[in-house]
C-alpha positions as CSV (number, residue, x, y, z in Angstrom):
1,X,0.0,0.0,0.0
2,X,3.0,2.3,1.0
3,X,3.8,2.1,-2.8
4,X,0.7,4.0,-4.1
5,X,1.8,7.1,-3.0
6,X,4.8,6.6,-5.5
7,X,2.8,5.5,-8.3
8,X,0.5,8.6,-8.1
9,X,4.0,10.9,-7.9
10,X,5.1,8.9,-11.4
11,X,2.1,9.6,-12.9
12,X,1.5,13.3,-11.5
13,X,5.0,14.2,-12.4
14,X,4.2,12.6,-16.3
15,X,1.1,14.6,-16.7
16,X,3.0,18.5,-15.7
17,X,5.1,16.9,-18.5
18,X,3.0,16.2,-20.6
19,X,1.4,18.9,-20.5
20,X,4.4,21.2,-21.0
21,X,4.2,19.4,-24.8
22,X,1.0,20.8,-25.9
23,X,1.6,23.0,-28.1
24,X,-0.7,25.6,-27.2
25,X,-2.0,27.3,-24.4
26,X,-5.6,27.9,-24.3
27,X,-6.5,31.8,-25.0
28,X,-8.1,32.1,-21.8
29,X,-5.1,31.6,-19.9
30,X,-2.6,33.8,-22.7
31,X,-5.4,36.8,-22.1
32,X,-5.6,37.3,-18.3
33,X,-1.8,35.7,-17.4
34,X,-3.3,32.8,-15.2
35,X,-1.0,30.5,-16.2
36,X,1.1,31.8,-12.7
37,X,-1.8,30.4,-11.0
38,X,-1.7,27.2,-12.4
39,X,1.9,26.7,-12.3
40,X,2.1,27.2,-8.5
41,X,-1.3,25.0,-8.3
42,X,0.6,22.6,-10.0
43,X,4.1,22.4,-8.0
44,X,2.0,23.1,-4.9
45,X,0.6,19.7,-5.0
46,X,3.8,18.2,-6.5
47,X,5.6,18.9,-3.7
48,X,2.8,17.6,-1.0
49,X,3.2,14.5,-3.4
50,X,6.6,14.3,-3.1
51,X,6.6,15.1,0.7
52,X,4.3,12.0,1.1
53,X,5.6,9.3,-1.0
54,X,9.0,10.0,0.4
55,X,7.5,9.3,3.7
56,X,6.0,6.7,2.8
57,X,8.7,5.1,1.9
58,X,10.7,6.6,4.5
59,X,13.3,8.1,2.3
60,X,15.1,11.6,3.0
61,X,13.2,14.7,2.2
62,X,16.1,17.2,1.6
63,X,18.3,14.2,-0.5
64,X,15.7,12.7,-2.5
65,X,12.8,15.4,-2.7
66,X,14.6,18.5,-3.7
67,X,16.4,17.1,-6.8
68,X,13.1,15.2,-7.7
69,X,11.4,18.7,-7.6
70,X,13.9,21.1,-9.2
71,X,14.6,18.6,-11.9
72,X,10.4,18.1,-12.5
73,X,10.8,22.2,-12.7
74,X,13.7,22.9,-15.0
75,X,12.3,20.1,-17.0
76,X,9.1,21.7,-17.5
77,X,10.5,24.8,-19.0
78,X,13.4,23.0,-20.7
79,X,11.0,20.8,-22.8
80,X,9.0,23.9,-24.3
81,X,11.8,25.0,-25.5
82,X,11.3,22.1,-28.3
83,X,7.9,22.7,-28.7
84,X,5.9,25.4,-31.0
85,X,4.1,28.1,-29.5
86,X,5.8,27.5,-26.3
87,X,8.2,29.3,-24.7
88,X,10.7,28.8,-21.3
89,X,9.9,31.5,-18.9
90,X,12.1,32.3,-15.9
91,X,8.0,33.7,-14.6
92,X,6.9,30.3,-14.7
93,X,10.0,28.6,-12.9
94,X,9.4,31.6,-10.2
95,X,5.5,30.2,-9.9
96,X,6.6,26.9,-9.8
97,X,9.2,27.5,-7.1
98,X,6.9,29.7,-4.7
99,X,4.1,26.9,-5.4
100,X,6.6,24.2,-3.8
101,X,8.1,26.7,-1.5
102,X,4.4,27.3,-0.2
103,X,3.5,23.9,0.3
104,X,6.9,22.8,2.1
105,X,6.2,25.6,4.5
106,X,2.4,24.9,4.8
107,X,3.1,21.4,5.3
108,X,6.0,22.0,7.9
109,X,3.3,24.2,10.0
110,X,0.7,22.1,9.7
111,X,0.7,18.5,8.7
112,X,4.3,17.4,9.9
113,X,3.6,13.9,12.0
């Protein structure tokens, strides 16, 4: 059971990917500049997934979930890069990294067992 946690990080962390390769953003999110919003919603919840699998399988959080986070971040830029109508924004890596900041301090307030 301890090992679901894992699988739904694996997935999660293929989805932000895979969305980082579709080619265009809808024009909802281009007109009003939400897309901050959902990058930090994203690595928000990445992080809490991170936090808990790692616990689950009782692995370190500074050695194992802080590599597995900044590599899912620079990543997600890198890729668009490579794909049309996409761009790498140093504004979205800033989202994502006060999404995870956000939840590691929420979590460390709150929900630390």
């Amino acid at each position: 059971m301890r090992h679901i946690y894992l699988i739904v990080l694996v997935v999660y962390i293929s989805l932000i990917l895979g969305a980082a390769m579709i080619p265009e953003v809808p024009k909802m999110v281009k007109k009003v500049n939400t897309d901050k919003y959902f990058h930090f919603g994203e690595f928000f919840l990445l992080t809490l997934l991170v936090i808990r699998s790692l616990q689950a399988e009782g692995r370190s959080l500074w050695l194992w979930g802080l590599p597995i986070i900044g590599l899912t971040i620079v990543t997600s830029e890198v890729v668009q890069l490579f794909v049309l109508e996409r761009s790498f924004s140093l504004w979205d890596i800033a989202a994502d990294v006060a999404g995870s900041i956000s939840a590691g301090v929420i979590w460390w307030i709150f929900l630390k067992q």
